[in-house]
N, C-alpha and C positions, 0 to 999 in steps of 0.2 A: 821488579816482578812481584816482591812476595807482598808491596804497598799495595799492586792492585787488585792483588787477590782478596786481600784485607778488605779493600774495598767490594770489589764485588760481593765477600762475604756480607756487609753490614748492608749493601742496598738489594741484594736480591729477595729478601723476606717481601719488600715495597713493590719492586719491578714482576714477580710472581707471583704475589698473594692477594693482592689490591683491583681488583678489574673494575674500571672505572664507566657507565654511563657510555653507551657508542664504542664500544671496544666490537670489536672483529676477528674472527678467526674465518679464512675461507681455503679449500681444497687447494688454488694456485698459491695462495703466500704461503702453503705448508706453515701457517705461524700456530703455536700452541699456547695453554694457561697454566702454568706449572706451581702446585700449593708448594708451601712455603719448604718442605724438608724436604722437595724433593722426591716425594714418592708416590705421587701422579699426576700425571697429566690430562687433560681435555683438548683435544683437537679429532680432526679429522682421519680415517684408517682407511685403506686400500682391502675392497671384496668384489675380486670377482670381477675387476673393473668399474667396478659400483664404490659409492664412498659411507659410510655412516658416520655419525658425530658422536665421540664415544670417551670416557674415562678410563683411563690404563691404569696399572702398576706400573712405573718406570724408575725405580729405583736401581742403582747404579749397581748394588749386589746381585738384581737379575739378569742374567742374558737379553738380549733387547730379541731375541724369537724369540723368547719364553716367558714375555713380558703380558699377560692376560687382559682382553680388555673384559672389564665390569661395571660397565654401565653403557648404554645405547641411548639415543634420544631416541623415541619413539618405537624403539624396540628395532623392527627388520627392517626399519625405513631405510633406503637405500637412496642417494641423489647423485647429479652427475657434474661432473668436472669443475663447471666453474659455479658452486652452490657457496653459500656461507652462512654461518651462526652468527648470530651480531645479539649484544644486548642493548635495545633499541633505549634514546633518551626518556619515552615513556615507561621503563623500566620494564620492558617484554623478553625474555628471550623468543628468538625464532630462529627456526629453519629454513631457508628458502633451498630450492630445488630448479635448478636452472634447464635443465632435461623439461620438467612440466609447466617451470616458470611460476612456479606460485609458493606461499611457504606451506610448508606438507607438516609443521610441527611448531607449535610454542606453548608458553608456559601459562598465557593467559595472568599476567600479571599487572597488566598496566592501570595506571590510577592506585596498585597499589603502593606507591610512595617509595619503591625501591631507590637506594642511592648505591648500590657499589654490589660488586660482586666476589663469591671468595670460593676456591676450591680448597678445601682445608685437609689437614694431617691424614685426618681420616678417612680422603677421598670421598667425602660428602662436598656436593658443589651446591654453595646457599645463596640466593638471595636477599639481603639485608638492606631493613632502612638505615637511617643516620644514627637511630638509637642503638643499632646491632642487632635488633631484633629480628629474625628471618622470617621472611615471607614465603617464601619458597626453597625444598631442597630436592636432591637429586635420590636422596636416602627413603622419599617419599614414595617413588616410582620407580621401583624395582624392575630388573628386566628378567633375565634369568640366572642373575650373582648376589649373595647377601656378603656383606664385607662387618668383619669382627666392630657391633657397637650400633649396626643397621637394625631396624627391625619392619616384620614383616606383619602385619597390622589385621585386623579380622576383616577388613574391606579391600587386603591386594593379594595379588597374586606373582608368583614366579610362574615366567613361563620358558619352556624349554625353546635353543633356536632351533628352528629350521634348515633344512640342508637343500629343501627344495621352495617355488615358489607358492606352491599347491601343497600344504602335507598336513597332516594330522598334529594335533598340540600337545605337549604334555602338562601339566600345572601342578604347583604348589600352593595349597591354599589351608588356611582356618577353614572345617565342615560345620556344620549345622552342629554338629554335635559338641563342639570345643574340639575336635581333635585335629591334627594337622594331618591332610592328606594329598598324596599323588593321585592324580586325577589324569585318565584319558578323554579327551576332548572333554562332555559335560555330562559323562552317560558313567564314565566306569573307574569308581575307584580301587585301586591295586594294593595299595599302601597306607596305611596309616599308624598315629604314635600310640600309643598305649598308655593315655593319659586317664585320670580320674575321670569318670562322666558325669559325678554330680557336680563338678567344678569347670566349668565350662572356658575355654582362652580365649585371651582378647589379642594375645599377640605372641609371636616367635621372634626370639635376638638371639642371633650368633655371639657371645662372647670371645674378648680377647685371648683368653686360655682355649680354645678349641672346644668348648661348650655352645651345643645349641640346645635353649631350650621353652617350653610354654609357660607364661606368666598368665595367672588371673587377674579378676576385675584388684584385687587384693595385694598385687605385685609379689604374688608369690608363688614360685615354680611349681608346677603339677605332671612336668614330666620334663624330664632330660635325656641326652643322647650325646657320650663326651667322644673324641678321635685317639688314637692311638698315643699319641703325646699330648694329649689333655694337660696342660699347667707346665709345661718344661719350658724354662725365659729365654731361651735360645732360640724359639721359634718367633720370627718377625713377622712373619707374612699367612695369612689362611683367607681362603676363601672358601665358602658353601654354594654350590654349583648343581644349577638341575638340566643335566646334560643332553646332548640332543637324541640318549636313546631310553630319555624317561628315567632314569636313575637318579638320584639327591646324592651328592659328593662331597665330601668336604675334604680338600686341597691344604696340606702346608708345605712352606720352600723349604726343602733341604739345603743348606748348604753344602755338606759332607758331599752330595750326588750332585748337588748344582739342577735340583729337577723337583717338578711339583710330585710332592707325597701324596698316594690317596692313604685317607687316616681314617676313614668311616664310611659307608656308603645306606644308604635306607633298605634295598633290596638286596637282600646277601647273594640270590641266585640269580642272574640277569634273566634269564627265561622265566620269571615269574613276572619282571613288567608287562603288563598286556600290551599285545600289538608290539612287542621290541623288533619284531623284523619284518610289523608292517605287511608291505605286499608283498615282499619277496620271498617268502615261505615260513617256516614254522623253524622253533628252536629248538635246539639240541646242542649235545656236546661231542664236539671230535676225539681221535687217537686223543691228542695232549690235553684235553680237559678243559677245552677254549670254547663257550659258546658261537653257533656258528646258525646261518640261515638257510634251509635246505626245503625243497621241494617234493612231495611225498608223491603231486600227482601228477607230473609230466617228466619227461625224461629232458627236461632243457637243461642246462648246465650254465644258460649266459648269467655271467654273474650282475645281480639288478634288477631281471627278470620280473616280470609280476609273474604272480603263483597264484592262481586260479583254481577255484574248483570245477573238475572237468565236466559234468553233467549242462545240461543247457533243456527246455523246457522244450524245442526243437528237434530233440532226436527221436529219429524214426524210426531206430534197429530195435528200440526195446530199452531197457537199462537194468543194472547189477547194481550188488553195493559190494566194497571191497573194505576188508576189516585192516586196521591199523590197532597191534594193541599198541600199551602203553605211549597213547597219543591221545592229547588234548585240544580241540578245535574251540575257536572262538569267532564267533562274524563281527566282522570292526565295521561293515559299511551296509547297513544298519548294523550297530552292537547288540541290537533286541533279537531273542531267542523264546522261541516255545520250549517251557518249562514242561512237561510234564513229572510227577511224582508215582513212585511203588510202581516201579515197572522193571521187566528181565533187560538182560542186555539185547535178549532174541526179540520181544518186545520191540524194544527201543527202534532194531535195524528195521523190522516191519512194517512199524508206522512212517519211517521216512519212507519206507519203499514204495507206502502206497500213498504216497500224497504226493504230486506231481510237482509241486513245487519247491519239495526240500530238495537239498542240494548235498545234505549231509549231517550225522547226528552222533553225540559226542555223550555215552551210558559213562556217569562218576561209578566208577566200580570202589566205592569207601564205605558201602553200609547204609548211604542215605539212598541208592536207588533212583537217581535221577536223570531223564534224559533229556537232552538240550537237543529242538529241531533247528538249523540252518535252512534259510529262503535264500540265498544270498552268495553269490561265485566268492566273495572278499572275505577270506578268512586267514586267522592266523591262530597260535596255538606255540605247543610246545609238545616234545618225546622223550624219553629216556626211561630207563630201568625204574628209577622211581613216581614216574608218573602212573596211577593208578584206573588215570581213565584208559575207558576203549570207544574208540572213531569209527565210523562206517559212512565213506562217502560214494556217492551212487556216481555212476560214469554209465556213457552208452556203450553199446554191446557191439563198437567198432574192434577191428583187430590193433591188439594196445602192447605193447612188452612188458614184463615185469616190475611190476614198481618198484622202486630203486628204495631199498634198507637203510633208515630213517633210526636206527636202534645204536645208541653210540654209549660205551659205559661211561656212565656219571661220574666226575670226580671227586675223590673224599671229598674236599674242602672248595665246594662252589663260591665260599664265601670271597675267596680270591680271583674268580673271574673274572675279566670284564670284554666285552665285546672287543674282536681284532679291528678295530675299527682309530680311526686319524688320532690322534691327540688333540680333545679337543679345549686344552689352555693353549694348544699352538695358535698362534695369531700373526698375520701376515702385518708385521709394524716395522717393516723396512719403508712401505713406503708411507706408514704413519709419519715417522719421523726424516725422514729426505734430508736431504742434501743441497742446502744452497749455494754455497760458498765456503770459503775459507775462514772466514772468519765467523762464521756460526760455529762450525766445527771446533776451532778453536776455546769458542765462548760456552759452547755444550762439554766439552771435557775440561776445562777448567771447572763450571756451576756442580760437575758430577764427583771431582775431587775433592772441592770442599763439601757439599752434601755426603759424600761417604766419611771423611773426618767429624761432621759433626754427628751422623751416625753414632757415627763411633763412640762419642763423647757421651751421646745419650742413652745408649748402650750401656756402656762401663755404669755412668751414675745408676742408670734404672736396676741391675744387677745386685749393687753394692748394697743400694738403700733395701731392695728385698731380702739379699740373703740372710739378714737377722732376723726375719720371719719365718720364712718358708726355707724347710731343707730344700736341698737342689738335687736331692735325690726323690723324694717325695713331695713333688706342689702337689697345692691344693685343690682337688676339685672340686666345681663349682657346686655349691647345694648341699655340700658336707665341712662340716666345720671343721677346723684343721686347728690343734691343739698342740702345744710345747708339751713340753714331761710336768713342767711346772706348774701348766694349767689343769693340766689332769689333777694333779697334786691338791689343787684349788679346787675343781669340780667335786671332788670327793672325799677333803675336808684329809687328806692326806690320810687315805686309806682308811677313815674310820669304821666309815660302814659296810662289812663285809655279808653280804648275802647267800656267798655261795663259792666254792672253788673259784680265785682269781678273780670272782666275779662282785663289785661292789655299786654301792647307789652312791648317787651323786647329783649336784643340782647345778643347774646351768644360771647365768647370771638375770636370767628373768623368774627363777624360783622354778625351771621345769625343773620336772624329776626325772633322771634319765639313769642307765645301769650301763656304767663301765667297765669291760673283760679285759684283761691281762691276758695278751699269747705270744708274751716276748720270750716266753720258755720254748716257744716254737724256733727261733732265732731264725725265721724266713727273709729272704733278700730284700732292701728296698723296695727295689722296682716287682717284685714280685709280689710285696705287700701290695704297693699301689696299684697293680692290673686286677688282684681279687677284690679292692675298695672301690672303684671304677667299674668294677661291675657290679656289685651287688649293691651300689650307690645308686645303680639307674633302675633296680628290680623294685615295682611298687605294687602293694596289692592289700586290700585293704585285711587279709588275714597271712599276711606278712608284716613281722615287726621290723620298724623301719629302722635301716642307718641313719644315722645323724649326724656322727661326724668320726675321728681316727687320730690318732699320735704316733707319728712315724720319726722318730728323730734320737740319732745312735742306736741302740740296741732296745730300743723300746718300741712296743709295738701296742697299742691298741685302741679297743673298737667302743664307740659310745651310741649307746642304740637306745631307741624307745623303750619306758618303765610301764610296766603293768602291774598293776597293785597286788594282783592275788597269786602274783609269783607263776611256777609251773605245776603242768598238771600233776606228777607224779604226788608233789606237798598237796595240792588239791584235795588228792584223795586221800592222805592220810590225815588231815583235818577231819573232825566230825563234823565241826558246823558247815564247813564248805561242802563239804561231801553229801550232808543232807541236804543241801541248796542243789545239787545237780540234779533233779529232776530227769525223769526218759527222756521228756524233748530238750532240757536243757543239754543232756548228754548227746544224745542225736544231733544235736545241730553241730556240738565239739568235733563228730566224728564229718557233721559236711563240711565245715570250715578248713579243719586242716587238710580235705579231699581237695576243692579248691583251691587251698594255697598250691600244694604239690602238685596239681594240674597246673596252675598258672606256671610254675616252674618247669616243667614240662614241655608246654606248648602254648603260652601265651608269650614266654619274652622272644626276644630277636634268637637266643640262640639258646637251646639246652642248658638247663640248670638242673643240674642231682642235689639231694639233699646231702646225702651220705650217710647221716648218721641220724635217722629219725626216729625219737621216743617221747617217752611221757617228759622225759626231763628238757625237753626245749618245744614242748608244746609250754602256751603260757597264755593264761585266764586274766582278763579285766575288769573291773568293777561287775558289769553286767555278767560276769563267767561265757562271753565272747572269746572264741578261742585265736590264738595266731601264731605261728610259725618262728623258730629263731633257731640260731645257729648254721642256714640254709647257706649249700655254696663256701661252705669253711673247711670243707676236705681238701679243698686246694692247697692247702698251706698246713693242716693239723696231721699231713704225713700218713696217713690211711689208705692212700692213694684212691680211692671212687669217689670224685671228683665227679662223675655224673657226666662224663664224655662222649658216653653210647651207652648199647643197651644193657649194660651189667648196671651200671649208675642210679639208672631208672627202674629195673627188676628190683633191686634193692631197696628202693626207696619205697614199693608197692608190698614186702615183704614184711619194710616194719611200719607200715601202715598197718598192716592185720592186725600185728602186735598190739599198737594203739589202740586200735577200737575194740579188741577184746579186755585192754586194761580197763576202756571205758564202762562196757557193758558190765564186768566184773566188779569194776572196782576196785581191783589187784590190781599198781601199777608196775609188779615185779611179777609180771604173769610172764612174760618174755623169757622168764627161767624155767618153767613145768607149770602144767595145766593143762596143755594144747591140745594133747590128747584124749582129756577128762572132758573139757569144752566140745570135742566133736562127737565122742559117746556121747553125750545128755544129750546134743541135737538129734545126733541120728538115732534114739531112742525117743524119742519125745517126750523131752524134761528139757525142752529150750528155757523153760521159765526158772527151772536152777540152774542156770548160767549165769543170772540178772545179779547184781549187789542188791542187798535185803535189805537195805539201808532207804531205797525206792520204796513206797507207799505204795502206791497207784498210778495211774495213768497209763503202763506197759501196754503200747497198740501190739499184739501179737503178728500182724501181718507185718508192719516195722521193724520189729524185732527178729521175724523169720529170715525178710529182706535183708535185715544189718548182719545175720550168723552167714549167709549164703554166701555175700560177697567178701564177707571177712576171713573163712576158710577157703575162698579161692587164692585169696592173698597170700595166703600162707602155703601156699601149693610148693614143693619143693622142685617139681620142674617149673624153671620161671618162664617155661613157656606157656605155661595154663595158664598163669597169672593173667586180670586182665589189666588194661590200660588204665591211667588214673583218671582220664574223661569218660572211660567206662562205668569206673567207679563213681564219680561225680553222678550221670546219670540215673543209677541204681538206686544211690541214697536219698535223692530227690524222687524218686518215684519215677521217671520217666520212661525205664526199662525193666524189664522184667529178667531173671537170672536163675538159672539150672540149678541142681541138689549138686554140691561139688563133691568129688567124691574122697577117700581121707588123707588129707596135708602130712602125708609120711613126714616133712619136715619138722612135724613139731615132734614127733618120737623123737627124730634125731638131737632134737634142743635138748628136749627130756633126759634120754642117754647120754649127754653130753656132759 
């Protein structure tokens, strides 16, 4: 027994890997094309009574139900009973479809000189002539699965399945702009990365470690997006998935649970996909916190239902409009809406009421004053507490009962959502795989026992050969360099050059200059280190200084970030020569730069980012005295605890932003100790112009200047309710808004007296 297992070990790589010229797979022989280790297959899958030609996971560690197919030929193509895939002697693949009788799908390959066929390791199915060279792969024509080492190209698309034969598409694609976005059908994007825009992508690759991310023309990453276990060698399996309710997912197999992981998702709140619930009503969240699909304007309850809006261009009693606050409408059939701008909410209901053809209209109650008309019964939307719009859909003035209460409280953390909706890695591969006989069975659990042993084998080795690199408490993320104690050692010339508390220069083996910090005196966990470098690894902006890379290995901890020549601002300013180089506007632009970054912080990443601790001494000047942001995001571990979680995080961070930009205007970068009080006397007597550092010549725009004191003692307001927003602030400093006489920051007495 154990001779022919040996055997079949040494010939199965040949009898599975090799597809030779007139090979066949069809629906009745159940026969399949299995790549060499084992860990997919190509054949035929049972939907619905319908059949597709598809690439599995079939690896002997998955459950054979929990076995995902990722890849389709032709995406929804479905054929019937006695169909089959054949790669013809002209080197074609094709589909034939015995239901229509014709082939409904191929590769269009023929004359190209194909000799053999391989489904390989990595679940890439190639075409190859005799030289090995591939003609065609499967990794080319993505369906709606990216598998770790695929890439997703600036001319394809992911698209999401279908649950019906008629429905709306979701897509993943490369936009015009370089960024990578979710797209509803070809009208409405929802989603996209938060990539540089002067650097445009040529393509998205899921990586082996649980990295998805954009490469340019340059082959260098311009934005990332890592999973929860990002780098840890014990994950075998991941798949990035755009699921069929419009959501980007990315999947790894637990072993421990025996169940696909969700490790990252594109859309934290499922009710922000547009159209997630389609025609069956609007989104919201239940009692337990579950997004769920509900109908605001009919009392139907069949679950399925289409959800209509009840007005029709035929009614004869007359018609109303019925208000929905905190409810957001959208028309998905047409998507197109009458915009209107600067209008009341009362407005807003008016003008639908007197145009006979709106159907319903949706005032954004957030300050911009916009109202959106509906022509159109086909809408969808979203409700809850923090939804800021208000809805008014018109209905005839028939006898109606009370419209059913659509207002469900939002749960803390929507990022853990996801629709109560199938599992959709479940995949019906009972009758992929079938049952012929006895001696297939046999010949399948023998192929699966030596495939799990060699696993095994290459497991063990792959582990052994990494762990002298990478700790296995901290791998590496992708796009940041990952450093021994000894390389640091080396970066930095063994602590020769020390700049600043723990903080030293150092150069990287291409001669950059880069500034490595010491915060092993923090004695923060592993994996704890690792979740605050993983994210602040994927935070980009171009007045944010960048991470670069990290040393996580024993009791050592730390961070290698981008070097800026002229240090920070606080040395800035007690330089004379620098100090004279700051010019008003050069100052002025210090004060929009770091507005910017902390905004971006704020409310451009995926999720809340506090500073915690922001002053002159990690603001920081470049060649050009461009200002940029550092130390951002390191309360998490520096023990202070405002970590920037909610709204304490952020009040604080707009707090010593005042601080900032009176250091700037003064020129005192230790004004954050007394002055506060002296700085709001001169304004509010009018001697704004000794506030200024004298060190300024000329150029002081006085309306600038009045603008920069306005918003700079709001900041400083000691109820952090006064405070405003940092995209407020943003605004202000640019000029775009205008801003009230604040009245006196009792806060800064209290610094004072303090």
């Amino acid at each position: 027994m154990l001779e022919i297992c040996l055997l079949v070990a040494v010939l199965s790589p040949v009898v599975f890997a090799q597809i030779p010229l007139g090979s066949r797979l069809s629906v009745e022989a159940n026969n399949h094309w299995i790549s060499a280790n084992g860990d997919f297959t190509i054949g035929f899958f049972n939907s619905l009574n319908e059949y597709g030609l598809g690439i599995r996971i079939s690896s002997g560690l998955i459950p054979l139900q929990k076995q995902p197919v990722v890849w389709i030929a032709g995406g929804d193509l479905r054929v019937g009973n006695k169909s089959y895939f054949e790669l013809t002697n002209d080197g074609d693949l094709v589909l034939f479809d015995s239901t229509r009788g014709v082939i409904v799908w191929a590769s269009e390959t023929t004359n190209s000189f194909v000799d053999s066929a391989v489904l390989q390791d990595d679940g890439n199915f190639v075409l190859l002539k005799k030289n090995k060279n591939i003609v065609w792969q499967s990794f080319d024509t993505p369906y709606d699965t990216l598998l770790p080492g695929q890439n997703l190209s600036a001319n394809r698309v992911l698209r999401a399945a279908s649950l019906k034969s008629v429905s709306s598409f979701y897509t993943l694609r490369i936009g015009v702009a370089g960024d990578l976005e979710l797209k509803w059908e070809n009208d409405v994007v929802y989603w996209r990365s938060a990539s540089l825009h002067s650097r445009s992508a040529l393509r998205a690759v899921l990586a082996s470690d649980g990295a998805l991310q954009l490469f340019d023309h340059m082959s260098s990453p311009i934005w990332s997006a890592f999973g929860q276990d990002h780098g840890e060698p014990d994950v075998k399996f991941r798949i990035l998935r755009l699921d069929v309710d419009g959501n980007l997912r990315l999947h790894s197999w637990s072993k421990n649970s025996s169940s696909w992981k969700l490790v990252w998702q594109a859309v934290e709140n499922q009710c922000d996909v547009f159209a997630t619930c389609g025609l069956t009503g609007i989104c919201a969240f239940n009692e337990s916190g579950f997004p769920v699909c509900k109908c605001p304007f009919t009392l139907s309850s069949l679950q399925g239902s289409k959800c209509l809006l009840p007005y029709q261009q035929s009614c004869e009693s007359g018609s109303s409009m019925v208000k929905l606050d905190h409810t957001s409408l959208h028309a998905i059939f047409p998507p197109n809406e009458t915009v209107i701008s600067r209008v009341s909410s009362t407005q807003c209901r008016i003008l639908c009421e007197q145009d006979h053809l709106c159907t319903a209209a949706t005032f954004t109650n957030d300050g911009t004053a916009i109202c959106k008309i509906k022509k159109t019964q086909y809408v969808s939307g979203q409700s809850g507490p923090s939804v800021t719009s208000i809805s008014f859909v018109k209905r005839c003035n028939d006898p109606l009962a009370v419209l059913p209460n659509l207002t469900k409280r939002k749960p803390e953390s929507p990022s853990q959502n996801t629709p109560p909706t199938v599992d959709h890695l479940s995949v019906c591969v009972s009758c992929v795989i079938g049952v012929s006989g006895g001696t297939i069975i046999l010949f399948i659990m023998i192929h699966l026992a030596l495939t799990g042993f060699w696993i095994y084998r290459k497991r063990y080795s792959f582990t052994a050969r990494d762990f002298s690199t990478y700790s296995k408490d901290c791998p590496n993320p992708s796009g940041l360099l990952a450093l021994s104690y000894s390389q640091v050692k080396d970066v930095t010339d063994n602590f020769k050059h020390r700049v600043g508390p723990n903080t030293f220069k150092g150069f990287l083996p291409e001669k950059q200059p880069v500034l490595v910090k010491d915060y092993s005196i923090t004695n923060v966990a592993p994996r704890k280190f690792r979740s605050v470098v993983l994210k602040l690894g994927s935070v980009h902006h171009r007045n944010l200084v960048r991470l670069q890379g990290y040393c996580c290995e024993s009791s050592y901890r730390f961070l290698v970030c981008e070097y800026l020549k002229n240090g920070s601002l606080d040395k800035c300013l007690e330089d004379p020569v620098i100090r004279k180089r700051l010019t008003w506007r050069k100052r002025l632009n210090v004060c929009l730069a770091v507005a910017r970054a902390v905004s971006y912080l704020h409310m451009g990443c995926r999720e809340f980012v506090g500073h915690g601790s922001l002053s002159c001494e990690n603001v920081v000047l470049d060649d050009s005295l461009e200002a940029k942001v550092d130390e951002f995001g390191l309360s998490n571990f520096l023990g202070d605890g405002s970590d920037g979680g909610g709204g304490g995080g952020g009040a604080r961070d707009i707090l010593d932003f005042g601080y900032v930009v009176l250091a700037v205007v003064s020129g005192d970068p230790k004004v954050n100790r007394g002055g506060c009080d002296r700085a709001y006397e001169k304004w509010a007597g009018g001697n704004a112009g000794e506030i200024v550092d004298k060190t300024i010549d000329s150029g002081v725009n006085g309306d600038e200047l009045e603008r920069v004191l306005r918003i700079m003692f709001w900041c400083l307001q000691s109820d952090e309710r006064m405070r405003p927003t940092m995209g407020e602030i943003v605004n202000v400093l640019e000029g775009a808004m205008t801003v009230d006489p604040p009245p006196p920051p009792s806060v800064c007495r209290k610094k004072v007296s303090g």
